[in-house]
N, C-alpha and C positions, 0 to 999 in steps of 0.2 A: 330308721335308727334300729341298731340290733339290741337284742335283749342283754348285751355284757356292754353296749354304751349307756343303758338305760339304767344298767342296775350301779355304774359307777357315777353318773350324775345323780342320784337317789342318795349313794354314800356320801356325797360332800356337804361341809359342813354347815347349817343355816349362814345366809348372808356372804356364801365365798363367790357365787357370783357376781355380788353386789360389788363387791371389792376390788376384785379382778376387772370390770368393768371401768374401776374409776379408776384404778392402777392403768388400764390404755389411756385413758383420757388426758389424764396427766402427763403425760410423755407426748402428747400433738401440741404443736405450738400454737399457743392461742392469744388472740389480742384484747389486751386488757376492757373494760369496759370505759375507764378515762380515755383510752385512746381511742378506740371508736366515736366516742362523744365529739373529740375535738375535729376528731377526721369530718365528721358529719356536721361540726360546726362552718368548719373553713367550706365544705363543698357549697352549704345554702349562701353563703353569704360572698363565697366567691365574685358571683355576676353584683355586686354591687362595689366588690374591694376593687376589681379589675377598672369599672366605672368609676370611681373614686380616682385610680393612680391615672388612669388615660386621659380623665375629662378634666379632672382638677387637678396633682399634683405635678402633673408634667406642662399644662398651658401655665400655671403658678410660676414655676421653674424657669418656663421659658420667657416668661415676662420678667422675671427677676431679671433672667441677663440682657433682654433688651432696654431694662431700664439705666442701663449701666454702656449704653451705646447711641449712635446718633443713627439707627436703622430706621429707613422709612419704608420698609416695605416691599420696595422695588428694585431700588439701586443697589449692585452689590459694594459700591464706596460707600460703606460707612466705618465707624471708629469706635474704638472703646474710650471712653469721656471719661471711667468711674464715675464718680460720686456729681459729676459736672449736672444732671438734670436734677437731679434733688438739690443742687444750690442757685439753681435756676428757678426753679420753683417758689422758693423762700424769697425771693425778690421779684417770682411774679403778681401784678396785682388783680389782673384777672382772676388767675387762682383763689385769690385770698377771699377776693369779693365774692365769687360763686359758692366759695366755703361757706360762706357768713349766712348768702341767700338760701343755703341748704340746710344749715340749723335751725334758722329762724322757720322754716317748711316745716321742719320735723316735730322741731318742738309748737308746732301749731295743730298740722295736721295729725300726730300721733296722740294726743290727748281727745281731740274732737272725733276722730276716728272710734276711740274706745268707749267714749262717753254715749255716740251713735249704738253702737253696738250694742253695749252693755243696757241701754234703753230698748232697743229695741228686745231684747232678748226678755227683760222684764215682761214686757207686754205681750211675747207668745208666752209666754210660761203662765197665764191667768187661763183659770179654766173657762175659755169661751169656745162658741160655736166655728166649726170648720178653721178649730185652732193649725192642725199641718197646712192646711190650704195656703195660710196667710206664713208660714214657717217656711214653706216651699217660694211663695212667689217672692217672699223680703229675700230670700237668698238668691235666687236667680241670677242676680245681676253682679254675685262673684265672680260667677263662673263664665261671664263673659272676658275673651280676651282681650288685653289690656288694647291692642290694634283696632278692635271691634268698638271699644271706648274710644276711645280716639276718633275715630272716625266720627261715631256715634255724635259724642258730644264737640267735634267740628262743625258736623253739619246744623247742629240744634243752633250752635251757635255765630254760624257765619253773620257778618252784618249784614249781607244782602239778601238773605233768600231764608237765615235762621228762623227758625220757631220763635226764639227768644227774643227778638227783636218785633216780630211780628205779634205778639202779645203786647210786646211794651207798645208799638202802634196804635193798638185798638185802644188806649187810656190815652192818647195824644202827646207821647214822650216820643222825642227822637231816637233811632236807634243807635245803637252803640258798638263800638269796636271791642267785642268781646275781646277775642283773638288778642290783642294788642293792649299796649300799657295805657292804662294802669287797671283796666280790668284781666288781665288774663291769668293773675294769681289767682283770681277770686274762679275763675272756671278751673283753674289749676285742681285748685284743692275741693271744689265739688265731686271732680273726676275721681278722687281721692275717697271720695265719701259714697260714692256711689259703689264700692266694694265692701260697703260696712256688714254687708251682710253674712261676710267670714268670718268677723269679729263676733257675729249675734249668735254662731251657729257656736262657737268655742264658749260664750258667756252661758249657752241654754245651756250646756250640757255641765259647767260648775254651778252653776241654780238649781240643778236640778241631785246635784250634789249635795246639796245644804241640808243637813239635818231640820224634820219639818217640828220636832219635838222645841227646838232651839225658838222658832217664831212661836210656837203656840205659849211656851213659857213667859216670853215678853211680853205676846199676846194677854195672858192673865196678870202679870204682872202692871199692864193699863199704860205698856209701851205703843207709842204711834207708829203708823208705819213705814215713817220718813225716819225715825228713830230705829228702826229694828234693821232696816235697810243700814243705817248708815253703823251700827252698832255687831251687827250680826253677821249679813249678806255679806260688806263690801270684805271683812277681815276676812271670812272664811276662802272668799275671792281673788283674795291678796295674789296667790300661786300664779293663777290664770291672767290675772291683771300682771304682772311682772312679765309673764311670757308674752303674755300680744305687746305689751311695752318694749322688750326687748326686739321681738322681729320684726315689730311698725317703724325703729327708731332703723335697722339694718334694711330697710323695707323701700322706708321714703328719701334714705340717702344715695339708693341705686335706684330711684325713677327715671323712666324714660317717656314719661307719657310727657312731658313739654316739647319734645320730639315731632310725638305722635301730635301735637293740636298744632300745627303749623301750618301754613298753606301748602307747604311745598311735604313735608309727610314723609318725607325721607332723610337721609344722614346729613344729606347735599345742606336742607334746612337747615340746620342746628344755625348757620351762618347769619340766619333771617329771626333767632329766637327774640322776641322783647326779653325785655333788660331786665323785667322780674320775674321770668322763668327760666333764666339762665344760670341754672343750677351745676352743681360741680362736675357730674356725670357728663352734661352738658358741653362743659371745658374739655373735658375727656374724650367725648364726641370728635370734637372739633380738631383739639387733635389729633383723634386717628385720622378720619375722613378725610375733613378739609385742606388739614393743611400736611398729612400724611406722617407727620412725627411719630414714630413708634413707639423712640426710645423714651422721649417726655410723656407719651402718654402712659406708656407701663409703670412711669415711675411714679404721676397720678395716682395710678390704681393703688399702689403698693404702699403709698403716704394713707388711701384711703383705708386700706384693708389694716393698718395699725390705730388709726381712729375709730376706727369699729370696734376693734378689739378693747382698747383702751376706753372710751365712751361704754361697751357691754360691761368691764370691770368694775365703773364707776357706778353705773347703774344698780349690778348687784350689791359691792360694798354698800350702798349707801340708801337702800333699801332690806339693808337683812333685818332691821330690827323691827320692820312693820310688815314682812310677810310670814303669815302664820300657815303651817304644815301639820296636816292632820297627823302625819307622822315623821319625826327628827329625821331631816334632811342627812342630819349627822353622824345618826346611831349606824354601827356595823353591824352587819348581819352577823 
């Protein structure tokens, strides 16, 4: 730099470079910071919208319009019926009957399910010795796949060769046909209990939620602790109890594990289910598989998929006034 550039950068006035500087800035075209935001929204969340419209709203879609045709799958003679499977339906009594066998499941198995849970979860939550030990192995048996159960509790329970059987042996009872009516609800819904331990692992972590200021109060106050439990724990709970309620009830009306305990363990089964595990999904099964109905079975799905919806509305309506929220579910930001 020469001394006649130096001595004119010297004469300029405090702050004119500053100015000058932000004067080019201004003039580059720049993207907002909302729009960056959202750019960077859409990008993370892309890989799961993409999976969302591919896995769900187009196989959705596409059952809607076979539920409105007599397509089996194979043959390309089929027909559009309109509305012909869903008045089909209304007068089938299969249907009606595996409906009923499926409430009656749910409203069994979802309560007893929660009760497991919520029990057990009490009882890691007390400060005893090699408390994770017993945390980790009560859960284990979530995280087995539902196929693994199945299996699992096929073979405990076969008549011939079962574990189960072969205890009741050694006390001089005959064995019994688990598998088969009128016991195989009762393996049904053990199978069911045997994943409580998902339930234990959502119940520890709202126990552990619980203000401990709340119990020592009742505590002085010469509350019992079947009373502080029942007065304290279970409202503050309420949240969590509503949610496992809600996805046990969505849970145990798309089971397949009566599928899985059959002798024969494949679709082909459904055909061989006893009469009280022939559950609605079940009918569904049957006909895809069996009897290859496409368009009656999509229209199954789609009477179920509004009982869901309908059954979740009714649930939340009519438990608002006893689920308490630490903070108004209601209030806007």
């Amino acid at each position: 730099m020469t001394v006649d550039q130096i001595s004119s950068v010297a004469k300029r006035p405090p702050g004119a470079a500053g100015r000058a500087g932000r004067a080019r800035a201004s003039d580059r075209p720049r993207t907002s910071m909302t729009a960056r935001r959202h750019r960077a929204f859409y990008l993370f969340t892309s890989p799961w919208i993409t999976g969302f419209l591919l896995l769900t709203v187009v196989p959705m879609a596409y059952a809607l319009w076979l539920s409105f045709t007599t397509y089996d799958g194979i043959s390309p003679n089929w027909r559009y019926v309109g509305l012909g499977n869903y008045s089909e339906l209304l007068t089938d009594s299969r249907t009606w009957d595996s409906l009923g066998r499926t409430g009656l499941f749910a409203v069994t198995s979802v309560p007893l399910s929660i009760i497991a849970g919520l029990g057990l979860a009490v009882l890691v939550n007390r400060p005893i010795r090699a408390r994770g030990l017993f945390r980790t192995l009560l859960y284990l048996p979530a995280v087995v796949p539902p196929v693994g159960v199945g299996l699992a509790f096929k073979a405990l329970f076969d008549q011939n060769s079962g574990a189960a059987n072969g205890v009741l042996t050694l006390f001089g009872v005959d064995a019994l046909g688990w598998l088969a009516d009128p016991y195989a609800r009762y393996v049904l819904l053990m199978s069911v209990l045997w994943a409580a331990g998902n339930i234990m692992i959502i119940s520890l972590a709202g126990l552990q939620d619980v203000p401990r200021e709340l119990h020592e109060a009742a505590r002085i106050d010469g509350a019992s602790a079947w009373r502080t439990f029942r007065s304290i724990t279970v409202p503050l709970l309420s949240p969590v109890l509503l949610f496992q309620t809600v996805t046990g009830v969505i849970a145990s009306v798309q089971t397949i594990m009566p599928l899985l305990l059959t002798p024969d363990g494949t679709t082909a089964g459904v055909t061989a289910l006893p009469q009280s595990n022939y559950l609605y999904m079940m009918h569904v099964f049957g006909q895809y598989f069996a009897l290859g109905r496409y368009g009656y079975a999509s229209a199954l799905l789609w009477v179920l998929f509004v009982l869901i919806l309908i059954v979740t509305g009714l649930i939340f309506r009519f438990t608002s006034g006893v689920v308490f929220y630490n903070v108004d579910p209601e209030a806007k930001k």
